[in-house]
C-alpha positions as CSV (number, residue, x, y, z in Angstrom):
1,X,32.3,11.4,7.0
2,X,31.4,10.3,10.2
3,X,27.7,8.8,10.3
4,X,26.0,8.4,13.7
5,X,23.9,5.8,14.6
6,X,20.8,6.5,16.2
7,X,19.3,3.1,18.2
8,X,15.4,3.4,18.8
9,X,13.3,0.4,20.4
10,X,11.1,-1.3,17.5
11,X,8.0,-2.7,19.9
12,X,6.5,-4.9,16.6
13,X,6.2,-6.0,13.2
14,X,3.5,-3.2,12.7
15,X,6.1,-0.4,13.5
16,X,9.2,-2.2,11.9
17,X,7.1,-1.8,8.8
18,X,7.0,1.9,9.8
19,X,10.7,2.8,10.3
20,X,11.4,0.6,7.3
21,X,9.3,2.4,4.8
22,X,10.2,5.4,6.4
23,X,14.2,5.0,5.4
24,X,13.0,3.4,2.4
25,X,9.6,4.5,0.6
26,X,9.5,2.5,-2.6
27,X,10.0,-0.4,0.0
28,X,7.6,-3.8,-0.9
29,X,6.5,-4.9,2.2
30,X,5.8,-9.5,2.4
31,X,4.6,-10.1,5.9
32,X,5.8,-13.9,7.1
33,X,3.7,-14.5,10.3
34,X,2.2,-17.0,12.4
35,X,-0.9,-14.7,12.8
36,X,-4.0,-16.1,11.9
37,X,-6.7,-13.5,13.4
38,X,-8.3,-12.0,10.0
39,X,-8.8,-8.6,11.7
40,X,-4.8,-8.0,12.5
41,X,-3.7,-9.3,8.7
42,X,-6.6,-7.1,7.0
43,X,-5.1,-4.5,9.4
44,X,-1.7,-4.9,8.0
45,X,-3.0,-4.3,4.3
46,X,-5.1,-1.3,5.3
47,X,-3.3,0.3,7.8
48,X,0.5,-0.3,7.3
49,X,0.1,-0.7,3.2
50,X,2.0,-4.4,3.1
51,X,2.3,-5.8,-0.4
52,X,1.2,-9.4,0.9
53,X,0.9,-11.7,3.6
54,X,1.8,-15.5,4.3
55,X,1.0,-17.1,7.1
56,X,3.5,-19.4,8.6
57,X,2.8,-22.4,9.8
58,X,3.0,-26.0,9.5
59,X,-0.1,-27.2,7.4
60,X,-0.1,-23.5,5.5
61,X,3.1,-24.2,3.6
62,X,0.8,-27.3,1.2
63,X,-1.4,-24.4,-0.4
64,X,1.6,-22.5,-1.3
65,X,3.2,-25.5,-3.0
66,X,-0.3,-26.0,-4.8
67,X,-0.4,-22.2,-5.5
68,X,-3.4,-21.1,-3.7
């Protein structure tokens, strides 16, 4: 069966989480971002339905060893 490959232009994270729960519903979504603006991340949990958040960067990494 031959299986064509459609290419689109993905302009973000928000709407890679889009076509990536669209091909995959049951998909659990862990955002890894250097984003620290509280309005964008809530955003992300409201509007695009992510399953959880970590922000990357270089002092953030010592609450996730401490399990904050």
């Amino acid at each position: 069966m031959n299986r064509i490959t459609r290419r689109r232009k993905i302009s973000g994270g928000a709407a890679l989480i889009t076509v990536a729960r669209q091909a995959q519903p049951d998909l659990k979504v862990l955002v890894f971002s250097a984003e620290s603006k509280p309005g964008v991340i809530d955003s992300l949990f409201r509007n695009q339905g992510i399953d959880g958040f970590v922000r990357k960067a270089r002092n953030d990494a010592k609450e996730l060893r401490h399990g904050y």
